[in-house]
Each structure stands twice: as C-alpha cells, then as structure tokens.
C-alpha positions as CSV (number, residue, x, y, z in Angstrom):
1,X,-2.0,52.6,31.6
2,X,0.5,55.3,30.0
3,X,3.0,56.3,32.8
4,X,3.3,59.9,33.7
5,X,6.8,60.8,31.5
6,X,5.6,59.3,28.3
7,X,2.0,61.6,28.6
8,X,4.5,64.7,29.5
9,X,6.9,64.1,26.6
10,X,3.7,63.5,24.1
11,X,2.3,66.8,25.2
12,X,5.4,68.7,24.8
13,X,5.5,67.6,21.6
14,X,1.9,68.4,20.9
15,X,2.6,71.9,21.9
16,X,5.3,72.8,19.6
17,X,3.1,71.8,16.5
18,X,1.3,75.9,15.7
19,X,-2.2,75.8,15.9
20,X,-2.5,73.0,18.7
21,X,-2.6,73.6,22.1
22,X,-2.5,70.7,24.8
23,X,-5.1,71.3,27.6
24,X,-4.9,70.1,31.6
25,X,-6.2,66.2,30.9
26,X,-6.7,63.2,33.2
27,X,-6.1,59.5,32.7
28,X,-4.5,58.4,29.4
29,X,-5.9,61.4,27.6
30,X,-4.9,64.5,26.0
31,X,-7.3,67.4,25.0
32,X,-6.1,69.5,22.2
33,X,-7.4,73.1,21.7
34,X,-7.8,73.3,17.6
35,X,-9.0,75.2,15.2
36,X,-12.1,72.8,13.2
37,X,-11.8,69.6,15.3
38,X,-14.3,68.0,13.3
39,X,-12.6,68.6,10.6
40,X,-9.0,68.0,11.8
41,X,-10.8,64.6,13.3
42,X,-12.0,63.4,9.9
43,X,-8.5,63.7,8.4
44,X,-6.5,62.3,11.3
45,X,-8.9,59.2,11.4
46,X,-9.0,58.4,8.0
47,X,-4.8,58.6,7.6
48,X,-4.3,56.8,10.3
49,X,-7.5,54.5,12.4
50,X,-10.9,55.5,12.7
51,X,-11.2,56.7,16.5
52,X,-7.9,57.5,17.0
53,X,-9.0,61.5,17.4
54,X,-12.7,61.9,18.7
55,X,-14.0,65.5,19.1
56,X,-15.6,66.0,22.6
57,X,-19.6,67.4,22.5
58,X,-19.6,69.4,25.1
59,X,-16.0,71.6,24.8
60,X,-15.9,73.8,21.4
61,X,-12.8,74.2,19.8
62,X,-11.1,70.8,21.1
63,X,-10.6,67.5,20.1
64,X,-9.3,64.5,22.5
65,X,-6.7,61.7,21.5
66,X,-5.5,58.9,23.9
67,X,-2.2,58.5,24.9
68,X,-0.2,55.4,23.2
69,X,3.3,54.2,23.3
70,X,6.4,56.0,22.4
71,X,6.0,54.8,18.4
72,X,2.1,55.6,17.9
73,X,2.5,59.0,19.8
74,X,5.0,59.6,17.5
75,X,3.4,58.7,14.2
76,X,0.1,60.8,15.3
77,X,2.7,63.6,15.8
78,X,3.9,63.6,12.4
79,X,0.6,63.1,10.8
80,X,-0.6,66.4,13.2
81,X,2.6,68.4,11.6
82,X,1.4,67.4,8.2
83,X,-2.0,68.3,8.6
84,X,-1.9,71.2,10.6
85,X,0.8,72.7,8.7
C-alpha cells in the first residue's frame, strides 16, 4: 500500500501537467480527467507497460493509473508531459 504523502505529492504533480486533472480517488488509485483516454491509454501503455493506464467504462472523459513508488510515479509523469504536451 502507497502511504498517504506519496499519493498527495503524485497528484500534485499530476495537476500541474495542462490538460490533466486529478479527481477525488480511493485506495492506491488516481483518476485523471482527460481529454481521449483511450487514446492517451494506448500511448502511455505502449511507452511504458501494458496496464499501467486503464480507462474506466463507466466515467467518460477519465482514465485511472495506480499509484507506485516515488521513481515509477515519476517516470509516468514525464511520459504524461511528453504526451500531453
């Protein structure tokens, strides 16, 4: 389990990247307000591990990525920046 600070600092991050916009999430899980999740999905999934993003049915516009450690939050952020940019 990801504590508390690590999930707060990742979502900060997440917010300052235009175009993505963290949503309230539970448990070691972050839901991201995008513009084309499936999209965005396809590309983070393939540059970095299939699964890593996963684009919830039932909630347009959003896509869901877990919470890691410091160093794989990190590198999703800069792959994010780059694709979102």
């Amino acid at each position: 389990m990801v504590d508390g600070f690590e999930k707060d600092r990742f979502a900060s991050r997440l917010a300052s990247i235009p175009g993505v916009q963290p949503m309230p999430s539970i448990g070691d899980w972050i839901l991201l307000q995008v513009e084309q999740p499936a999209e965005l999905a396809r590309r983070v999934n393939r540059r970095l591990a299939p699964g890593v993003m996963s684009v919830p049915r039932n909630l347009a516009g959003t896509v869901r990525i877990h919470v890691g450690d410091p160093k794989a939050n990190e590198r999703l952020l800069k792959t994010l920046r780059d694709l979102v940019a």
